[in-house]
N, C-alpha and C positions, 0 to 999 in steps of 0.2 A: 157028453160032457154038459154040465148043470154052469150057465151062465148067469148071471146077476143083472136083472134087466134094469135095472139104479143104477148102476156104474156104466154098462155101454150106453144109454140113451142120455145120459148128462152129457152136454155139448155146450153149454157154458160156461167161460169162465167167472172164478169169483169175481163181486163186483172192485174190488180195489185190485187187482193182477195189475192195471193199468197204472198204479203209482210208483213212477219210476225210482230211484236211489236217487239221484241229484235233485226231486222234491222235497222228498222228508228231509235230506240234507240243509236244502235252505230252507225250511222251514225251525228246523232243530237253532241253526248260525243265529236266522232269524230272531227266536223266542231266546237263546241266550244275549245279543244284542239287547234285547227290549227289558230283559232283567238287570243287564250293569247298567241301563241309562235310564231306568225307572227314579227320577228325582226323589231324593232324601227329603224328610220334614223341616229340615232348614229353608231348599231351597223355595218350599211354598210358602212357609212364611215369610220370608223376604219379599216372595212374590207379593201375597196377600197384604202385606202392609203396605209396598207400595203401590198398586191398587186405593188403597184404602186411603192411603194421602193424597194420590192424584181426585178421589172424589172429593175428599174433605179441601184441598184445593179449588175446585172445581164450583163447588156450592156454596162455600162459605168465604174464602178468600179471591170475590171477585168486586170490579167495582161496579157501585150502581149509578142508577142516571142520577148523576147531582148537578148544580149549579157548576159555572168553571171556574167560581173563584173560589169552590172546594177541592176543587180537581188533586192540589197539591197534597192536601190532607188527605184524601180515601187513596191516593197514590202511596203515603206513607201508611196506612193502615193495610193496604194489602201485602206490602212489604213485611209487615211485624208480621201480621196473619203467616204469610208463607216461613219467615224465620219462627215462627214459635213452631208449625210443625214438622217442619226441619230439625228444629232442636228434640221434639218429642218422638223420633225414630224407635228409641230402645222403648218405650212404654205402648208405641204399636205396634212394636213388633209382638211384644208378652202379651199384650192382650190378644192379636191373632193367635200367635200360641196355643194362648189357654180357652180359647173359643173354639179350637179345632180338634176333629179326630180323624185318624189317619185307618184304612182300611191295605194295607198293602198288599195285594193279588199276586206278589212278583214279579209278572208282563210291566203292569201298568198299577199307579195306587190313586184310591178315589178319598179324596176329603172334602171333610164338610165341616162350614162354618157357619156359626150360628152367631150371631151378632144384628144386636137392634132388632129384634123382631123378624126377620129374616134367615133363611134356611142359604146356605150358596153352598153349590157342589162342583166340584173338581176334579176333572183328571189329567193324571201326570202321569206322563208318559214321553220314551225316547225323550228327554231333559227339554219338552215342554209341558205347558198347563195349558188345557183347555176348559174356561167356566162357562156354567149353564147359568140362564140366568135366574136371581132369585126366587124362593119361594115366599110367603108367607108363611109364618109359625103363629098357629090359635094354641 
């Protein structure tokens, strides 16, 4: 009798035999999980904008060193500052909007915004954002 010396001398198994059914399982739960909780383009623009206000806060509506018997004026100047971009919400919000593009993977979606000379990239994922910090745009 004429034997197959390939078939009796293989003595290894393939290399994945080892992955059990309750891996691919929760890897499967997993990856649908990470698809319904991949955040929508709404929710990064809201992000983004507010972002955007907390700098524009930040840099622009703060006080500087004055005299004290200005103190009460740049106190009320920081005040209008913060209500004027309070009031301007909906016009940051469209301009993130329309500064952004949205790559959607499924898993996870990467956006990118481009505003002022600056590249910013995003990802969103399980119904957070994580931003890299910016680039420069020549």
């Amino acid at each position: 009798m004429l034997q197959d010396k390939n078939k009796s001398s293989y003595s290894k198994p393939p290399k994945f035999s080892g992955l059990s059914k309750t891996g691919v399982i929760a890897a499967v739960v997993g990856a649908t999980v990470m698809g319904f909780t991949n955040p929508p383009r709404d929710e990064y623009v809201n992000y983004a904008s507010n972002k955007l206000a907390s700098e524009i806060k930040g840099s622009v509506c703060k006080e500087s060193k004055v005299p004290d018997f200005l103190k009460d004026f740049t106190g009320e100047l920081v005040e209008s500052c913060e209500k004027l971009i309070k009031s301007q919400r909906t016009t940051i919000k469209e301009l993130m909007d329309n500064a952004t593009k949205r790559q959607n993977l499924i898993l996870f979606s990467v956006y990118t915004t481009e505003f002022r000379g600056r590249r910013y990239q995003t990802i969103g994922a399980v119904g957070n954002f994580l931003t890299f910090p910016p680039e420069k745009i020549e």
